[in-house]
C-alpha positions as CSV (number, residue, x, y, z in Angstrom):
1,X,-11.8,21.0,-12.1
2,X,-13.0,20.7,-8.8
3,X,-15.2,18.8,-8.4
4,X,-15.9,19.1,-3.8
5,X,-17.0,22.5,-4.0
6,X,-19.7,21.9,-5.9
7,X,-21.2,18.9,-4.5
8,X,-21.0,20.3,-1.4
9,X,-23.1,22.9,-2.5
10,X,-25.7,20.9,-3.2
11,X,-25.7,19.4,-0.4
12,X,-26.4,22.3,1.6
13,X,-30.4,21.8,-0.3
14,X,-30.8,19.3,2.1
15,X,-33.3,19.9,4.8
16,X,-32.6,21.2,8.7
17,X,-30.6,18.5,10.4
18,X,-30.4,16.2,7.7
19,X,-26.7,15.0,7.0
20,X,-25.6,15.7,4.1
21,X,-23.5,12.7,2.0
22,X,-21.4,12.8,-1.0
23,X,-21.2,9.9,-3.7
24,X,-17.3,9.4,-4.8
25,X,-17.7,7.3,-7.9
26,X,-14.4,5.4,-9.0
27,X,-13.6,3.9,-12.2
28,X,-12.2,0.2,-11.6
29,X,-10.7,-0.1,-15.6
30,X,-11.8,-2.9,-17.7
31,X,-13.7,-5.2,-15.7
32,X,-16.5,-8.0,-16.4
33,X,-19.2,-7.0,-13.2
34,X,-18.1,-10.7,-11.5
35,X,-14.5,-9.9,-11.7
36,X,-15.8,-6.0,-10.0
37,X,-17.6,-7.6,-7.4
38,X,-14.9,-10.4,-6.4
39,X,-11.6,-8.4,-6.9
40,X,-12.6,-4.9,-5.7
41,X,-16.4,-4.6,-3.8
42,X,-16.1,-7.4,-1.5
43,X,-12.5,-6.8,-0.4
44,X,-13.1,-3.2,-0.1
45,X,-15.9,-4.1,2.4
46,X,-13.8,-5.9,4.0
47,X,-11.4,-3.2,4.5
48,X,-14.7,-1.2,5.5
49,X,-15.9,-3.9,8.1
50,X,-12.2,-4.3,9.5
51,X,-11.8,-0.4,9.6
52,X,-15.0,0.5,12.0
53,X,-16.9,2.1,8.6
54,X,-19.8,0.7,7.0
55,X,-19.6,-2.2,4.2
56,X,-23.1,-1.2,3.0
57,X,-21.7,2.1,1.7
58,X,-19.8,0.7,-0.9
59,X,-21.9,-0.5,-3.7
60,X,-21.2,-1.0,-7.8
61,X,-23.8,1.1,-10.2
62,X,-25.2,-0.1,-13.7
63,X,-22.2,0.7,-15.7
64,X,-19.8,-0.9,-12.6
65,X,-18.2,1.7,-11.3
66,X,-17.6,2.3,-7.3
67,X,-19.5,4.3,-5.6
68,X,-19.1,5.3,-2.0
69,X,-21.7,7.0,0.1
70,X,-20.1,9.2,2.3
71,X,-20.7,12.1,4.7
72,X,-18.3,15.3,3.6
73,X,-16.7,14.8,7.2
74,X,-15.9,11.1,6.4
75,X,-14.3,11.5,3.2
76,X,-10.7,11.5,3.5
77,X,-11.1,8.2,6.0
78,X,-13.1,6.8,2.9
79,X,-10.3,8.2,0.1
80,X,-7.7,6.6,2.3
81,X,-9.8,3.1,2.7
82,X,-10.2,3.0,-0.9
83,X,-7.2,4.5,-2.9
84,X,-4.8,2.1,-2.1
85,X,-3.7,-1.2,-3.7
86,X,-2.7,-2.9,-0.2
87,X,0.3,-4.6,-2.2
88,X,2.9,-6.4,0.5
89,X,6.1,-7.3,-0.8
90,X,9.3,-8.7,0.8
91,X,12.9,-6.9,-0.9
92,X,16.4,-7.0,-0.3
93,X,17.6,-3.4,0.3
94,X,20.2,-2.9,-2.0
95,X,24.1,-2.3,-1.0
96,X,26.5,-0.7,-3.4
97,X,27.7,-4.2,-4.3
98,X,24.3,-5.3,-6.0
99,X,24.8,-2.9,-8.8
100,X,27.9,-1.3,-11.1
101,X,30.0,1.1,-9.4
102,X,29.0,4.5,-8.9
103,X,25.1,4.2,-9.8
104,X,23.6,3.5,-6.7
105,X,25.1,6.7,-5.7
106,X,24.1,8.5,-8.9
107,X,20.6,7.1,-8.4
108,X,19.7,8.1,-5.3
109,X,21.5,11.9,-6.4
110,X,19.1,12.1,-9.2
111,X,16.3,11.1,-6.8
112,X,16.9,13.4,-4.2
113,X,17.4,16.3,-6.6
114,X,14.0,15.3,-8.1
115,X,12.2,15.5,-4.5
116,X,13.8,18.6,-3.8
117,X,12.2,21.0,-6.6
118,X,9.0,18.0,-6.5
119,X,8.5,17.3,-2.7
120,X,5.6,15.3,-2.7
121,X,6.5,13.2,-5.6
122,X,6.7,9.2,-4.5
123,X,9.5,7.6,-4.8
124,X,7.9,4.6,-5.6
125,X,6.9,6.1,-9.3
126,X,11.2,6.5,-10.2
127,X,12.2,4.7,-12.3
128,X,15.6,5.3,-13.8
129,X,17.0,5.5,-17.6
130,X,20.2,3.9,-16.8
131,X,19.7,-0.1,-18.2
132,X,22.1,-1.0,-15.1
133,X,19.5,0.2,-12.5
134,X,16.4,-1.5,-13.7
135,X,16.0,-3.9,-10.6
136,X,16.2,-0.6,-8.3
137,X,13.0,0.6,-6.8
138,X,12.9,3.4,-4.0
139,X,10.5,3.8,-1.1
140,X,10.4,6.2,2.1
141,X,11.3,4.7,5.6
142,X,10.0,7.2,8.3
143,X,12.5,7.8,11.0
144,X,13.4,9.9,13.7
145,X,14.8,12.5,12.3
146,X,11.6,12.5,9.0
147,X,11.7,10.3,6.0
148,X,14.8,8.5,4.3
149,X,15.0,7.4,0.9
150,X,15.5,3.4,0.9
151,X,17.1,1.4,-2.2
152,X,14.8,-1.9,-3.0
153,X,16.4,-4.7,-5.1
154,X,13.3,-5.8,-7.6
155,X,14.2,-9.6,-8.4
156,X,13.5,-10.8,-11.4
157,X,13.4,-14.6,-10.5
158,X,9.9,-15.7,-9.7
159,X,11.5,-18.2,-7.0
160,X,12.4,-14.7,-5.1
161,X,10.1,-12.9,-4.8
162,X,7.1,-12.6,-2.6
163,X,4.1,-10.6,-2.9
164,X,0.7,-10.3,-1.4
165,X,0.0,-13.4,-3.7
166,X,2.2,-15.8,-1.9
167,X,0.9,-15.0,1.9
168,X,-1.4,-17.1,3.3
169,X,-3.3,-17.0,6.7
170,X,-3.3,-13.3,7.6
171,X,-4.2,-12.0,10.8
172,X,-4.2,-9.4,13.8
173,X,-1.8,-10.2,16.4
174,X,1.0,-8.5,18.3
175,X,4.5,-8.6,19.0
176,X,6.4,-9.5,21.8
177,X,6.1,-6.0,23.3
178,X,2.4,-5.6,23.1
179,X,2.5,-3.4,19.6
180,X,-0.2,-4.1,16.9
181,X,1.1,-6.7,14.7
182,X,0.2,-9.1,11.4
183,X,1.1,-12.6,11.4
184,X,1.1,-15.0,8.5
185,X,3.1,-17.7,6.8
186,X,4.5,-17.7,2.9
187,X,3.4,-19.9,0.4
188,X,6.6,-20.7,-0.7
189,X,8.8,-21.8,2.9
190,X,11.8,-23.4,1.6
191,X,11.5,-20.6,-1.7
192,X,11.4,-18.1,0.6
193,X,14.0,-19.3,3.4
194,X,16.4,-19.6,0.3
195,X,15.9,-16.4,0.0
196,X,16.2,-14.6,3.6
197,X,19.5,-17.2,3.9
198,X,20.9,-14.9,0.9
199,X,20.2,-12.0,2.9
200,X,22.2,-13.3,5.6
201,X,23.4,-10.0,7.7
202,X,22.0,-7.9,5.4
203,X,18.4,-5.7,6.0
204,X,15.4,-7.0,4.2
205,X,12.2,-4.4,3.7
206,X,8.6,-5.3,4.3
207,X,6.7,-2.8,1.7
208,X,3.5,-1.8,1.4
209,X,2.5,-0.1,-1.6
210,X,5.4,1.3,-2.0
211,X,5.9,2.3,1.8
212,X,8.5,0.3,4.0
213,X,6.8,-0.5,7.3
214,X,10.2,-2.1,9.0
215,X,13.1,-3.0,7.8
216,X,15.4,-5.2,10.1
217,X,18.5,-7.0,9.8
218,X,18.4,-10.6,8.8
219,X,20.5,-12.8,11.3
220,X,19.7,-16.2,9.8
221,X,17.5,-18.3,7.7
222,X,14.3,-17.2,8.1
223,X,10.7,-20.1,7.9
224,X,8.3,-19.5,6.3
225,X,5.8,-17.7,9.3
226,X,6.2,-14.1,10.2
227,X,5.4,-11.6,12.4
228,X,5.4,-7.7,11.3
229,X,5.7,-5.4,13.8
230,X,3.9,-2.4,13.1
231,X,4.6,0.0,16.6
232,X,7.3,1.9,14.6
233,X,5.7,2.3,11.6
234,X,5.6,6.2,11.5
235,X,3.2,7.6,8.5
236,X,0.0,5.9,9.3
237,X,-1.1,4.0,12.4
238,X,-2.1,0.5,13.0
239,X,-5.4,0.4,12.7
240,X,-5.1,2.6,9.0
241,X,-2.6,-0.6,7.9
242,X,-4.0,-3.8,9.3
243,X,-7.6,-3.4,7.0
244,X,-5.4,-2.8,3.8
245,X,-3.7,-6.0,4.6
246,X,-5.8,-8.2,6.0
247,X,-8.3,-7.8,2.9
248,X,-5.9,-8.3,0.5
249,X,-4.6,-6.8,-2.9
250,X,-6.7,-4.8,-5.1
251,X,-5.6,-5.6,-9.0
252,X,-5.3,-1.7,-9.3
253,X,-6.0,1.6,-7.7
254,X,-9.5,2.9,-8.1
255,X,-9.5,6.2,-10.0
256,X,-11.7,8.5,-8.8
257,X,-13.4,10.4,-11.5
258,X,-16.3,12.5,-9.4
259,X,-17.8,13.5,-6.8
260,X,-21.5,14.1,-6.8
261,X,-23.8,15.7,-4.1
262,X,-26.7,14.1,-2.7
C-alpha cells in the first residue's frame, strides 16, 4: 500500500500558505519507553542537531513509537537521517588464502549473478549456504569506474573485532589534505594493534552499515587512534556520514510502518 499519496492529500486541506507536514511513525521493536528514549530518541536528535535539521521534530507517542514531523519536501533528508543503524566496523578484506580453494571465487560468482537479475539488492544481506564461507560478508566500495563488490572477513574472536562499541572519543576533524574527516581512538589499543599487525600489507575496510568508506593498505602496526578520511567516499557526502557516526549505533533500524497527513 502506499501509504504518501494519501497523506499528501490531506495535506493539501490545509489552509493558503500554510506548510503542509507529514508524520512518519516508526516502530522501534520491543522496547521499555527508557531504553526508547536513551537508545533511539536522543541519538537520533543528535544526528538531527549534527545534520542542520531540527531535534524537536523527533518525538516518541503513547504506545513509543517514533514519530517524525516533517514537511513532504524534507522527507527523504529525514528517511535518510533515521533509517540507518550507523554501525562502524573495522574488517580484514579477505584474499583467496583465508578460505578453501575455489569458494571465494564461487562466492563472489553467485553474488554477482544475484545482483545482475536483482540490482538493487545489498550485498550486505548475502549470506552464503556453503558452511566454509560463513565468516564472509560482502559490501560495495564505490570507485571510478561505479561500485565493486568487496570480500569482508567476519572474525569470530571477540579480541578482533571492533565495532561502534569499542570507539571512544568521536569527532569532526580533517585529514592531512583538508577533506572532512572522523577521528577517534579504540577501546581496545594493544587488542586492536594485534590485530592491524596481522593485516600487515594487506587492505583493511572501515564499514559503515554495510558500506566501505576507504579501504587502504596496512603498512605496519597500527595504535589505537585513527583518522578516516572521508574525501573519497563516493555514495553519500560528508556531511550525510559524520551525524550517523558521531551519534552513535542505533540497536536496530527503525521500521517505518506509516505515514500520516497532518
Amino acid at each position: 500500500m502506499n501509504l504518501v499519496p494519501l497523506a499528501l492529500a490531506a495535506a493539501t486541506l490545509l489552509p493558503a500558505g500554510q506548510e503542509p507536514s507529514l508524520r512518519l511513525v516508526y516502530d522501534l521493536g520491543p522496547t521499555d519507553p527508557a531504553e526508547a528514549r536513551a537508545e533511539f530518541l536522543e541519538p537520533l536528535r543528535l544526528r538531527a542537531e549534527r545534520a542542520g535539521m531540527d531535534p524537536a521534530a523527533l518525538e516518541l507517542d503513547d504506545s513509543g513509537r517514533l514519530v517524525v514531523s516533517a514537511a513532504p519536501a524534507r522527507v527523504e533528508s529525514w528517511t535518510r537521517l533515521v533509517e540507518r543503524r550507523g554501525r562502524l566496523e573495522f574488517l580484514a578484506v579477505a584474499e583467496r588464502g583465508d578460505l578453501p580453494a575455489g569458494v571465494l571465487d564461487a562466492e563472489r560468482d553467485a553474488l554477482e549473478a544475484l545482483r545482475q537479475v536483482w540490482p538493487d539488492f545489498d550485498p550486505a544481506l548475502y549470506r552464503s549456504a556453503r558452511p566454509e564461507a560463513a565468516a564472509l560478508r560482502w559490501a560495495l566500495l564505490e570507485g571510478d569506474e561505479g561500485a565493486s563488490l568487496m570480500p569482508l572477513l567476519v572474525e569470530k574472536d571477540p579480541a578482533r573485532r571492533f565495532v561502534t562499541a569499542d570507539l571512544l572519543g568521536l569527532a569532526e576533524t580533517a585529514d592531512g589534505a583538508g577533506w572532512p574527516a572522523l577521528s577517534g581512538r579504540v577501546d581496545r589499543p594493544e587488542e586492536f594493534g594485534d590485530f592491524t599487525e596481522s593485516l600487515r600489507d594487506r587492505m583493511m575496510a572501515v564499514v559503515l552499515d554495510g558500506e566501505v568508506l576507504v579501504a587502504p593498505v596496512v603498512v605496519d602496526r597500527l595504535p589505537g587512534e585513527f583518522v578516516i578520511s572521508l574525501g573519497t567516499v563516493r555514495r553519500q557526502q560528508p556531511d550525510e556520514l559524520l551525524p550517523l557516526m558521531l551519534a552513535g549505533e542505533l540497536p536496530r533500524v527503525p521500521a517505518l510502518v506509516a505515514v500520516v497527513g497532518g
